[in-house]
C-alpha positions in Angstrom: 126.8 142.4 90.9 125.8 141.8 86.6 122.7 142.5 86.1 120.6 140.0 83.7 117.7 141.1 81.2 115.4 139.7 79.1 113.5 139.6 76.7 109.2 139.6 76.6 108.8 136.1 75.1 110.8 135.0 77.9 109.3 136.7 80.1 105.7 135.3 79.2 106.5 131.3 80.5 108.0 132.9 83.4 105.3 136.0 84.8 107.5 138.5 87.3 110.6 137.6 85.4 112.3 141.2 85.8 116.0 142.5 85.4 117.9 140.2 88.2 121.0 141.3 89.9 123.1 137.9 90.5 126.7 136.9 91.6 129.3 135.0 89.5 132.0 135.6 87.5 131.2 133.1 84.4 128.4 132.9 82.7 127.6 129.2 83.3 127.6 130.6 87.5 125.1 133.7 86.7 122.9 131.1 84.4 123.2 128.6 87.7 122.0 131.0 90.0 119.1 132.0 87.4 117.6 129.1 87.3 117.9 128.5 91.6 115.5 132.0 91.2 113.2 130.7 88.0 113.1 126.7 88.1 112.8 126.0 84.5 114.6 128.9 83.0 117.5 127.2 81.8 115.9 124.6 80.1 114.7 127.9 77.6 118.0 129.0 77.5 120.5 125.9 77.0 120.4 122.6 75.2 120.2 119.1 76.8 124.0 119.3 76.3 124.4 122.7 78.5 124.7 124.7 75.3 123.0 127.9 74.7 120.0 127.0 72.4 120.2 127.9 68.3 117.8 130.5 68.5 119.1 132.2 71.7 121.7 134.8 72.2 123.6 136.1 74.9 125.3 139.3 75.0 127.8 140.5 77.8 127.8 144.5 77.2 127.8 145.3 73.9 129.3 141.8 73.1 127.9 138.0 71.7 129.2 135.7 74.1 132.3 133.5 71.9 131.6 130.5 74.5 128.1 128.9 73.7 129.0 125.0 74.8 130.4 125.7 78.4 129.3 129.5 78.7 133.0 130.0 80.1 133.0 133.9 79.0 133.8 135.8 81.9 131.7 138.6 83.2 132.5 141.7 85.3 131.1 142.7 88.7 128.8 145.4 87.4 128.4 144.2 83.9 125.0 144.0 81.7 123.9 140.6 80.2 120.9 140.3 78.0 119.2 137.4 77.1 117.6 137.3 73.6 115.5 134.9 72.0 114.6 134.3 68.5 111.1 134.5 67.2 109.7 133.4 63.5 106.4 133.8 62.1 105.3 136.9 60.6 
């Protein structure tokens, strides 16, 4: 089963938001099952268009997701995705 990750400012809005072990084999199914978990999460994560958010990325492995409209990139059964958001200010 992927595992998901995130990052701390996410993890503020949403307290006992830990690593979550989800099925699916796309990233728009893992981000689906996400937010049946953590109502609200997606709405962090994508646009009102579905798209993942400007200051948000998404890595598969070691990899930037290429899909960030549809999040059609495919994702292996033990696979690590991390979910990074930008922060400004100094």
């Amino acid at each position: 089963m992927p595992t998901v990750q995130f990052t701390s400012a996410l993890k503020r809005f949403f307290p006992g938001l830990q690593t979550i072990e989800t099925d699916g084999t796309t990233l728009a199914e893992i981000v689906e099952n996400i937010e049946k978990k953590y109502p609200g999460l997606k709405n962090y994560i994508l646009d009102d268009q579905g798209a993942v958010r400007q200051h948000v990325n998404i890595y598969v492995g070691k990899e930037l997701i290429k899909d960030r409209k549809t999040l059609s990139d495919t994702v292996a059964k033990h696979q690590e995705i991390f979910v990074l958001q930008a922060l400004s200010g100094g």
